[in-house]
N, CA, C and O atoms as a printed pandas DataFrame, in Angstrom:
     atom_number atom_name residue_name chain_id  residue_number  x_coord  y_coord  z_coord
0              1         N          UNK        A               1   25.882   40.930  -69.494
1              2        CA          UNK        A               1   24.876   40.537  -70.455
2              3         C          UNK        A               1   23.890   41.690  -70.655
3              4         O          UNK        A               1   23.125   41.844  -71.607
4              5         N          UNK        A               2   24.040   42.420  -69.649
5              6        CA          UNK        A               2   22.306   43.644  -70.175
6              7         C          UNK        A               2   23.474   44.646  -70.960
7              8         O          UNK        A               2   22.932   45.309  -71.845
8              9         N          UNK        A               3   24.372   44.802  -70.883
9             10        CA          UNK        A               3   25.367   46.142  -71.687
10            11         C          UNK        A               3   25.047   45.372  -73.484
11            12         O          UNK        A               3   24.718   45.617  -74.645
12            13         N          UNK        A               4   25.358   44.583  -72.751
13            14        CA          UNK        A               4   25.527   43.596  -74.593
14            15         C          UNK        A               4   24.289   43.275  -75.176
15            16         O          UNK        A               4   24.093   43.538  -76.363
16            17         N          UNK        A               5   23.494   42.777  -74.530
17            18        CA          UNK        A               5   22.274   41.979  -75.147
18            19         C          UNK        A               5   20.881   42.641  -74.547
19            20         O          UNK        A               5   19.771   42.460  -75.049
20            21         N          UNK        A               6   21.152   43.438  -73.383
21            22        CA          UNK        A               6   19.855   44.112  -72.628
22            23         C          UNK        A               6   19.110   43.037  -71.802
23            24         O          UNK        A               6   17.883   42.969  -71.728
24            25         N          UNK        A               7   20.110   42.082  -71.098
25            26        CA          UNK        A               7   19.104   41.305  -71.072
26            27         C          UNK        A               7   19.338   41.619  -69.582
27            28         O          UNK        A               7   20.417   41.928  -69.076
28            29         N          UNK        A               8   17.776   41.450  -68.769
29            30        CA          UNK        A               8   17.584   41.619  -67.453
30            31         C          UNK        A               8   17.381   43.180  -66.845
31            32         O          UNK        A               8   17.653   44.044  -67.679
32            33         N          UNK        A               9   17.131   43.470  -66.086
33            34        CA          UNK        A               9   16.555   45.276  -65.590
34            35         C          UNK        A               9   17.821   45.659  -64.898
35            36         O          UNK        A               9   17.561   46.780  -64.462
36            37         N          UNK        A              10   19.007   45.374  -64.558
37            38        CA          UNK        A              10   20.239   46.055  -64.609
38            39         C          UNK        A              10   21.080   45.367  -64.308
39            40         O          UNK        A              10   20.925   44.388  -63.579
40            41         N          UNK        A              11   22.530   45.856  -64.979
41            42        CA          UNK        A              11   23.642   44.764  -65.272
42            43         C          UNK        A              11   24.008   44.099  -63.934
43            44         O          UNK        A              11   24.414   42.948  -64.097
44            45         N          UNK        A              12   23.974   44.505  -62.670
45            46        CA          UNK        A              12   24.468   43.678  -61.729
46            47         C          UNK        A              12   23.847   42.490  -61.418
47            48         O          UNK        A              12   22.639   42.420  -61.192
48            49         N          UNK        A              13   24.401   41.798  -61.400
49            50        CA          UNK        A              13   24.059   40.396  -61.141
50            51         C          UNK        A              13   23.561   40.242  -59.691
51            52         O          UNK        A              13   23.926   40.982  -58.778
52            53         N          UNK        A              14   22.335   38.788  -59.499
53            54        CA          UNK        A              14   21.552   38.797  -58.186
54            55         C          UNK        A              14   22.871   38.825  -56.971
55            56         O          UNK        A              14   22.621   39.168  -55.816
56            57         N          UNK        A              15   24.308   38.411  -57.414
57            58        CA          UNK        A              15   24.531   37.424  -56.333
58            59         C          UNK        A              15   25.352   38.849  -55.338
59            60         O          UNK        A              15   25.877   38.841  -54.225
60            61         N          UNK        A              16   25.125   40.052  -56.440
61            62        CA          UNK        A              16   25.999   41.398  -55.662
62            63         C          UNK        A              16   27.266   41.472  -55.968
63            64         O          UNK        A              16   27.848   42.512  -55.657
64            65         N          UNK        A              17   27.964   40.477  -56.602
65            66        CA          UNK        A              17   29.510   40.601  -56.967
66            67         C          UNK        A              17   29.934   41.614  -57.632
67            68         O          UNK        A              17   30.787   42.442  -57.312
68            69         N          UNK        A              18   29.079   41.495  -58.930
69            70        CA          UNK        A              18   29.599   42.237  -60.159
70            71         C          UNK        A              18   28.504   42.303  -61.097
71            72         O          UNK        A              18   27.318   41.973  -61.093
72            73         N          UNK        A              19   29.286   42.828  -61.877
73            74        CA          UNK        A              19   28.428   42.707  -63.311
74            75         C          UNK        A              19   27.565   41.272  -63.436
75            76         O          UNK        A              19   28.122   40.333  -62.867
76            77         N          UNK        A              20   26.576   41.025  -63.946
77            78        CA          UNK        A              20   26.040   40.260  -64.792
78            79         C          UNK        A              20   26.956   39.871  -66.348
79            80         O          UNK        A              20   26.489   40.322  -67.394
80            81         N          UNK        A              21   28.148   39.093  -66.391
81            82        CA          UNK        A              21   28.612   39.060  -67.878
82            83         C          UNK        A              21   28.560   37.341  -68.400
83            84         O          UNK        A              21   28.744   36.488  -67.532
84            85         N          UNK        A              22   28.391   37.056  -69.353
85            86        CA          UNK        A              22   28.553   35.550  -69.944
86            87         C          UNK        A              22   29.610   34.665  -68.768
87            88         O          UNK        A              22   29.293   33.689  -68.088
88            89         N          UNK        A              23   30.995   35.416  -68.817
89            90        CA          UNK        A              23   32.034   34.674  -68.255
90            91         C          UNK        A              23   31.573   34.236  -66.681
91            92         O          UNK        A              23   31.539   33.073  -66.280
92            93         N          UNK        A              24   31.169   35.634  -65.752
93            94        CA          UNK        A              24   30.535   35.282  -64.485
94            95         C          UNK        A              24   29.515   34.408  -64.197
95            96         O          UNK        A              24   29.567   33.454  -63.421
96            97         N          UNK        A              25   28.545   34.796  -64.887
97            98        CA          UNK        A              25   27.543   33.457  -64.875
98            99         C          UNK        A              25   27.554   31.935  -65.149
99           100         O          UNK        A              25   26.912   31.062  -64.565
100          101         N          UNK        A              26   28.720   31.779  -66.508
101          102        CA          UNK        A              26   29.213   30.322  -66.357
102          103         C          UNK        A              26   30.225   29.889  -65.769
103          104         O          UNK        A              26   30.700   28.753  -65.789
104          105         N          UNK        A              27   30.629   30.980  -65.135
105          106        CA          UNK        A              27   32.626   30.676  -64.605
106          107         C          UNK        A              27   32.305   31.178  -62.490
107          108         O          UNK        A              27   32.753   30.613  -61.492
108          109         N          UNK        A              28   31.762   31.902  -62.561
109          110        CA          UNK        A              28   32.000   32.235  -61.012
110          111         C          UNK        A              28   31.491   32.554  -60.072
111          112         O          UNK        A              28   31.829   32.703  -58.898
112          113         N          UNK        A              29   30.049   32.739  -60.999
113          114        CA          UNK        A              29   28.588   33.413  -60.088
114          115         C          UNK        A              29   28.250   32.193  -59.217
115          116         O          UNK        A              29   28.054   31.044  -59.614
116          117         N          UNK        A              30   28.201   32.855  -57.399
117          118        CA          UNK        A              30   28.525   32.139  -56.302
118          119         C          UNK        A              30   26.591   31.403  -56.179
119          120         O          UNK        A              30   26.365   30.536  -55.335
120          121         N          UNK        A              31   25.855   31.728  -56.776
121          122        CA          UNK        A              31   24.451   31.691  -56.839
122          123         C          UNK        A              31   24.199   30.200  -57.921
123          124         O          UNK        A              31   23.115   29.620  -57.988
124          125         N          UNK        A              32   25.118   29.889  -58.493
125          126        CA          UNK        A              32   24.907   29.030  -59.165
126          127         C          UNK        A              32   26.318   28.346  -59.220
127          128         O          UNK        A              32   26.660   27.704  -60.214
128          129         N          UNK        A              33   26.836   28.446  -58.520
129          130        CA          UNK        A              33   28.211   27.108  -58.247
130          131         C          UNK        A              33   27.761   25.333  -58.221
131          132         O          UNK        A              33   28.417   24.536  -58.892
132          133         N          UNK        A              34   26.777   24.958  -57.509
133          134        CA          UNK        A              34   26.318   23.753  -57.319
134          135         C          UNK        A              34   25.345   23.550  -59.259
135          136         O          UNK        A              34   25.497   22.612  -60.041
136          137         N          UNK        A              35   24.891   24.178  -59.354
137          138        CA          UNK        A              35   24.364   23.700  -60.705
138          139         C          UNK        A              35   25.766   23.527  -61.768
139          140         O          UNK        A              35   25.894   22.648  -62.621
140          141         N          UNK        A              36   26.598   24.450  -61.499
141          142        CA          UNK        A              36   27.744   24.021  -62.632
142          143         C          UNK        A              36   28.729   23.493  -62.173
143          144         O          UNK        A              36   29.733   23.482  -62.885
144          145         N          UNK        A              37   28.782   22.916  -60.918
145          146        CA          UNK        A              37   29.550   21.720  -60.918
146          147         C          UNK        A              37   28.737   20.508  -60.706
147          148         O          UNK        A              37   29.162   19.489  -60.161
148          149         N          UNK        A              38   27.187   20.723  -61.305
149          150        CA          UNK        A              38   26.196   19.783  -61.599
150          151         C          UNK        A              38   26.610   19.339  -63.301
151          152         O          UNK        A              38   26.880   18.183  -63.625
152          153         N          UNK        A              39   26.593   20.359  -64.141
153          154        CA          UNK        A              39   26.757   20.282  -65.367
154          155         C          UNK        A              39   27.899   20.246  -65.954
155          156         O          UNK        A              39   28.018   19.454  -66.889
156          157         N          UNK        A              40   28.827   20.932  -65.639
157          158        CA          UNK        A              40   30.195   20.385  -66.047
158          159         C          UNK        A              40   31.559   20.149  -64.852
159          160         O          UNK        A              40   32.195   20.866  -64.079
160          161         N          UNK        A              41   31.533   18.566  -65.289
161          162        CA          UNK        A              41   32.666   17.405  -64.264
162          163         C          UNK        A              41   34.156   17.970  -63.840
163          164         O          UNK        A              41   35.040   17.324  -63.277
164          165         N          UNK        A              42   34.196   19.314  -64.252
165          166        CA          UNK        A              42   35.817   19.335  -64.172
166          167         C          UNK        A              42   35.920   21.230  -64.503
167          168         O          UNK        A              42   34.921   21.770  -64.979
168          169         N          UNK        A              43   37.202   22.092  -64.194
169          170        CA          UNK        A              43   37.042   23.228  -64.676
170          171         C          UNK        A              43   36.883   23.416  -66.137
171          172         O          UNK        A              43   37.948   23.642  -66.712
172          173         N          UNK        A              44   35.700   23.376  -66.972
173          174        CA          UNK        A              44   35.942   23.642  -68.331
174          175         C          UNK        A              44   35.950   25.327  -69.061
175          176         O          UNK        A              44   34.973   26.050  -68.867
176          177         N          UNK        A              45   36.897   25.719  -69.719
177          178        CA          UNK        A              45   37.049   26.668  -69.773
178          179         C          UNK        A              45   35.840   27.613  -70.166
179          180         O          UNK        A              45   34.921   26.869  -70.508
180          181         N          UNK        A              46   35.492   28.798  -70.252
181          182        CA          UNK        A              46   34.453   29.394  -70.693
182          183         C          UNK        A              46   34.703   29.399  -72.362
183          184         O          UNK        A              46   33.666   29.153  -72.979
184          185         N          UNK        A              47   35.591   29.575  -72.991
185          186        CA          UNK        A              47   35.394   29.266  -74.034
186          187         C          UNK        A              47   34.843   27.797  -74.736
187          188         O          UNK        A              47   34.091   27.761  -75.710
188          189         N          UNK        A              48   35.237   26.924  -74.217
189          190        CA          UNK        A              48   34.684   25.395  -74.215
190          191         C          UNK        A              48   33.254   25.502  -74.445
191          192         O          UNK        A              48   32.570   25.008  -75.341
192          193         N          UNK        A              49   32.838   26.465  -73.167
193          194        CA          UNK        A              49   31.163   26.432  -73.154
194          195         C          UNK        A              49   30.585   27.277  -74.254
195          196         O          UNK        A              49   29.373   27.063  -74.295
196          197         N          UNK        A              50   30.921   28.065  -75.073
197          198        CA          UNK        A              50   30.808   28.765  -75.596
198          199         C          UNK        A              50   30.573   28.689  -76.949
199          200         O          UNK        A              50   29.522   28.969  -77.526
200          201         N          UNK        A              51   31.975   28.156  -77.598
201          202        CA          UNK        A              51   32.412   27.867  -78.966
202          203         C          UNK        A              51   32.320   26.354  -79.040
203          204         O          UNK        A              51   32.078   25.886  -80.152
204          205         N          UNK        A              52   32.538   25.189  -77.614
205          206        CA          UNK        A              52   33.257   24.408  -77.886
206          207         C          UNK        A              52   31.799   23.158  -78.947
207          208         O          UNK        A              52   30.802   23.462  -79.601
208          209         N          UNK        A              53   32.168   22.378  -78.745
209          210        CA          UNK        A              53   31.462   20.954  -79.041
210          211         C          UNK        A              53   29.742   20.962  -79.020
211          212         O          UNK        A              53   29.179   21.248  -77.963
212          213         N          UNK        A              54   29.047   20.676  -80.082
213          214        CA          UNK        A              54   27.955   20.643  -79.933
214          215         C          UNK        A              54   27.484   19.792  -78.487
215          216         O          UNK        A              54   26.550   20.356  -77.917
216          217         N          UNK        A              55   28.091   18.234  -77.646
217          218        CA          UNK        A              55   27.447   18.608  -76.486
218          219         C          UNK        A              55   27.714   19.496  -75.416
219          220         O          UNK        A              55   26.842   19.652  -74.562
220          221         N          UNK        A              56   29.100   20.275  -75.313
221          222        CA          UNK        A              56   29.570   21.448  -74.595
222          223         C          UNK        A              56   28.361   22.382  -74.853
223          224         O          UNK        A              56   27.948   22.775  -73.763
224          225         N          UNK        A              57   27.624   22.896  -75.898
225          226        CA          UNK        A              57   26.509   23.803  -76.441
226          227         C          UNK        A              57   25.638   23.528  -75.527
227          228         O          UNK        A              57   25.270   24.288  -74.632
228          229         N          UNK        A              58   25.114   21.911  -75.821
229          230        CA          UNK        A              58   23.839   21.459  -74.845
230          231         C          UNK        A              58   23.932   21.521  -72.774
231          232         O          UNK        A              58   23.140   21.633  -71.838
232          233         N          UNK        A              59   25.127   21.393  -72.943
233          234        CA          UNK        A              59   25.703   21.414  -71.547
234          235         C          UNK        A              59   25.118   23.113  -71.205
235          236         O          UNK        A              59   24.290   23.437  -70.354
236          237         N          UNK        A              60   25.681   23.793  -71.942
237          238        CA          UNK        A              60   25.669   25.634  -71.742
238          239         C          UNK        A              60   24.156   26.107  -71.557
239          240         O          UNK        A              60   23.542   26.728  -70.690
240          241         N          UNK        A              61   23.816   25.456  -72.915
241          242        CA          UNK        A              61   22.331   25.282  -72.817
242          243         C          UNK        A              61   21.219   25.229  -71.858
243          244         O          UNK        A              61   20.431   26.062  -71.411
244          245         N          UNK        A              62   21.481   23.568  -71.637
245          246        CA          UNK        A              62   20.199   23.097  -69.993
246          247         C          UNK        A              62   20.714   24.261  -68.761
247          248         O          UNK        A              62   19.852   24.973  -68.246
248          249         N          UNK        A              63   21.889   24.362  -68.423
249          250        CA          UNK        A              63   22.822   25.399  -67.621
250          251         C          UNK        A              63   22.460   26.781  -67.482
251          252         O          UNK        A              63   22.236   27.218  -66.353
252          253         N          UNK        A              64   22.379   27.488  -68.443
253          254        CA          UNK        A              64   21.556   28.285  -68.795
254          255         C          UNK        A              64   20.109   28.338  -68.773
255          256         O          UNK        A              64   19.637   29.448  -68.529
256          257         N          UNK        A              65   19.301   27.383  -68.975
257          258        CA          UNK        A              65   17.703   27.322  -68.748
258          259         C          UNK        A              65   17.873   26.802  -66.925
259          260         O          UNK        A              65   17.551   27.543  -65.997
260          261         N          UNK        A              66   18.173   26.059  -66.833
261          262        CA          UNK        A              66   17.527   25.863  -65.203
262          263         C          UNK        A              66   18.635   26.874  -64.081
263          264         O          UNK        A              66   18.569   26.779  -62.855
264          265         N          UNK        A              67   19.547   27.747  -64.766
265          266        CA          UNK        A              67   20.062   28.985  -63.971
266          267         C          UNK        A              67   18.499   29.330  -63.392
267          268         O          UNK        A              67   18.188   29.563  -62.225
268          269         N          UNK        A              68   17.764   29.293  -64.392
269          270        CA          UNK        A              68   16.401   30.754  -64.388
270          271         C          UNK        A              68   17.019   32.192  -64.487
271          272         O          UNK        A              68   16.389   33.170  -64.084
272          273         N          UNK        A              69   18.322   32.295  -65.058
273          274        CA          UNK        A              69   18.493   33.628  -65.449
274          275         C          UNK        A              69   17.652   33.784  -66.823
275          276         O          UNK        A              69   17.792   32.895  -67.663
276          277         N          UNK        A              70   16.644   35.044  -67.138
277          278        CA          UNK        A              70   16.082   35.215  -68.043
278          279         C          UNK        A              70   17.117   35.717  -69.267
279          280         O          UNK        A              70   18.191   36.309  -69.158
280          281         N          UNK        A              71   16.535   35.347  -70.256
281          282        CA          UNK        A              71   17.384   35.277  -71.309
282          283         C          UNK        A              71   16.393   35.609  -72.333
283          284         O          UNK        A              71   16.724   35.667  -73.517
């Protein structure tokens, strides 16, 4: 996300894995596992969260705000 959008003071992500990218943060970042298997019931694909369904959006959404990753 900071290569693409600048967002945050450098691309590695808090949790030390990797990069900071869209896919890690909704798919694998170990720092926020319990919130997204808070928010979504089952493996939903990252595209789902992405493109999919206006409540898939809202799902990505709240997910995204109570991460507290700045955005």
């Amino acid at each position: 996300m900071f290569s693409k959008f600048h967002i945050g003071d450098t691309p590695v992500c808090h949790c030390g894995i990797t990069d900071m990218t869209v896919e890690h943060l909704l798919q694998h970042c170990p720092i926020h596992q319990k919130l997204r298997a808070e928010t979504w019931s089952a493996d939903t694909p990252v595209q789902e969260k992405i493109f999919g369904t206006l409540q898939s959006l809202r799902c990505t959404a709240d997910f995204i705000r109570s991460s507290g990753v700045p955005v």
